[in-house]
N, C-alpha and C positions, 0 to 999 in steps of 0.2 A: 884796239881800245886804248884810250890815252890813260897814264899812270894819273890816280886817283890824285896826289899831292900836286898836280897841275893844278886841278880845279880850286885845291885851295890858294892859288895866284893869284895876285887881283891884278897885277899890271905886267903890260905886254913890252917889248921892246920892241919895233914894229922898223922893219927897213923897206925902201921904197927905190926904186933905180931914179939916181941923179939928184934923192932928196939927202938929207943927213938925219941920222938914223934916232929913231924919238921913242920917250917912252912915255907908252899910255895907260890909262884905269881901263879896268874892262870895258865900259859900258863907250869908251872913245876908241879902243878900238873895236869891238862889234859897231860902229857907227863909220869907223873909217874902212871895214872890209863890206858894208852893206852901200857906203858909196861907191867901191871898186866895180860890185857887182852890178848895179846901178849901172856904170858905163858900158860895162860888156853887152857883147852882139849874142852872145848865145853862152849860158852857164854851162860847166864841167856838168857831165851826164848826173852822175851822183849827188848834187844838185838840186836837176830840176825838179826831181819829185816832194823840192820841198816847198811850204804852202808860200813864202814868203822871201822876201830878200833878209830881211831879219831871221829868219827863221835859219837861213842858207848862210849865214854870218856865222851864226852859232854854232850849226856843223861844224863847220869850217873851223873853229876853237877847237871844239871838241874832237878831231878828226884829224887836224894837217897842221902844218907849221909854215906850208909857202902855198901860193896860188896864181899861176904862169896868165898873166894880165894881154898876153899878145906872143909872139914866138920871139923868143928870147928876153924876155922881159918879166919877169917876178918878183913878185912882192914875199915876202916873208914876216914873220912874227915870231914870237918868243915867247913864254910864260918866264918873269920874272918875278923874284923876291926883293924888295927893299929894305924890309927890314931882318934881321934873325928868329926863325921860328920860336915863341916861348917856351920854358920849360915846367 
């Protein structure tokens, strides 16, 4: 189970093989890993039983930090802070 203070992230730092490494608001990246899925030939087992590529996005936040796109090839993400938590 992912440490709760992730969730309160809003943006990802999102690294891609051969791209330079960007940072997004959640809702661009759950849009840039449900295009990822999109491409693939068959989803990670743990996965498929979910109703949606959106869906399967989400997981994917809440669950992992990289996702192997092809044999030796993975994408990764990050939960980032930009600003300092207030007090």
């Amino acid at each position: 189970m992912s440490d709760p203070l992730i969730r309160a992230c809003d943006n990802y730092l999102v690294l891609e093989p051969g791209q330079r490494e960007e940072i997004l608001n959640i809702e661009d990246t759950l849009k840039w890993l449900e295009n990822w899925l999109e491409k693939m030939d068959e989803l990670p087992k743990d996965l498929q039983e979910q109703p949606s590529r959106r869906e399967a996005a989400h997981r994917l936040l809440d669950t992992a930090c990289d996702l192997e796109i092809s044999p030796g090839m993975t994408l990764q993400w990050y939960a980032v802070r930009l600003d300092p938590p207030s007090s």
